[in-house]
KEFI-740739 format. One record per residue (C-alpha): residue number from 1; residue in three letters; x, y, z. Coordinates in nm, 3 decimals. Example, Ala and Ser with C-alpha at 12.3 -4.5 7.8 and 13.67 -1.06 7.14 Angstrom:
KEFI-740739
SITE_1_ALA_1.230_-0.450_0.780
SITE_2_SER_1.367_-0.106_0.714
end
This chain:
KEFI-740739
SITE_1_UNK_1.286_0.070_-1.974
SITE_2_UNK_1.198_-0.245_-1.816
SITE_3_UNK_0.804_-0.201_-1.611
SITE_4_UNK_0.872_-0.506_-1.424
SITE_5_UNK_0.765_-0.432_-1.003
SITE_6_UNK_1.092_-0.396_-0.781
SITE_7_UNK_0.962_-0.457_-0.479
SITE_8_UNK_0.637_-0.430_-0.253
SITE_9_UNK_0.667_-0.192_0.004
SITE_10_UNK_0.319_-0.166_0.194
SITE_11_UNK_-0.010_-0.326_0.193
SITE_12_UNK_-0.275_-0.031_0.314
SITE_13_UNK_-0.605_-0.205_0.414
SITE_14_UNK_-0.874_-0.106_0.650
SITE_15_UNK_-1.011_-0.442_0.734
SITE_16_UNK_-0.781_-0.621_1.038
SITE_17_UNK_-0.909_-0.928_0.878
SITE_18_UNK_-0.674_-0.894_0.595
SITE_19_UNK_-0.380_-0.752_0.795
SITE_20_UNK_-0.075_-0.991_0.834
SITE_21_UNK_0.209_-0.771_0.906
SITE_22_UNK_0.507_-0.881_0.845
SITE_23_UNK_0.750_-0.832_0.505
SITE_24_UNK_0.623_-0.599_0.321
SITE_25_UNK_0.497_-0.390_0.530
SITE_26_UNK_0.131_-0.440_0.652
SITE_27_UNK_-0.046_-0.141_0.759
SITE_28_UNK_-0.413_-0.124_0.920
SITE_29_UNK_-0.561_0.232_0.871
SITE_30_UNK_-0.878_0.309_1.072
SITE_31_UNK_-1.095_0.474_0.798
SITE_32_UNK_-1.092_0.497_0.428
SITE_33_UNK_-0.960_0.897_0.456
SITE_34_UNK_-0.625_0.762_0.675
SITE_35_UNK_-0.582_0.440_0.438
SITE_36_UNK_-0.554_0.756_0.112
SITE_37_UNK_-0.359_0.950_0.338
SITE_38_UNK_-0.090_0.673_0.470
SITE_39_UNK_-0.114_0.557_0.098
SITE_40_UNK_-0.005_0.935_-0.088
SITE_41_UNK_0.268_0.998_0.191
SITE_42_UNK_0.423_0.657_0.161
SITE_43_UNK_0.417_0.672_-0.239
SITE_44_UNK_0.549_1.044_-0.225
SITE_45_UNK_0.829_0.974_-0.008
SITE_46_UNK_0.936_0.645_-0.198
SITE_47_UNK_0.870_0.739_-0.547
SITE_48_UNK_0.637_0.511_-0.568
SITE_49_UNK_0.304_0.404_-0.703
SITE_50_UNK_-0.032_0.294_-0.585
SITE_51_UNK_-0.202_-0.016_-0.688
SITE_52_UNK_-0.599_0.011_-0.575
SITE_53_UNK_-0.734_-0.334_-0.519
SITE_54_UNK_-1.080_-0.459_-0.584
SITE_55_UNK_-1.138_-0.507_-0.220
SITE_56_UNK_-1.039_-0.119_-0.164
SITE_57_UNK_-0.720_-0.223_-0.043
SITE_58_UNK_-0.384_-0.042_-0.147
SITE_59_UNK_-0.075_-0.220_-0.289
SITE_60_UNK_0.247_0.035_-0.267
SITE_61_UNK_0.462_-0.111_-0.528
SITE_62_UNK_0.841_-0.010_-0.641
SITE_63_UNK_0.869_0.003_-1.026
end
């Protein structure tokens, strides 16, 4: 089974420096508790998995 990423389906940041919108979707969380809680339910409902950045930042990605 191939491990290669499908697609990206949200970017989960806190800073609106690093926000862009757009495609994927680019979400701005106000606190590090809502960015892990918008992260879990988004990976949950998609079957999906979390990439944590170094920046804190969360990559949801589609294997």
């Amino acid at each position: 089974m191939s491990q290669d990423i499908k697609g990206i389906l949200a970017y989960v940041t806190t800073d609106k420096d690093r926000y862009l919108g757009g495609t994927p979707l680019g979400i701005l969380a106000k606190n590090e508790k809502e960015l892990v809680s918008i992260t879990e339910a988004i990976s949950k409902a998609f079957l999906a998995e979390v990439l944590q950045l170094v920046s804190g930042d969360c990559l949801i990605i589609k294997k």
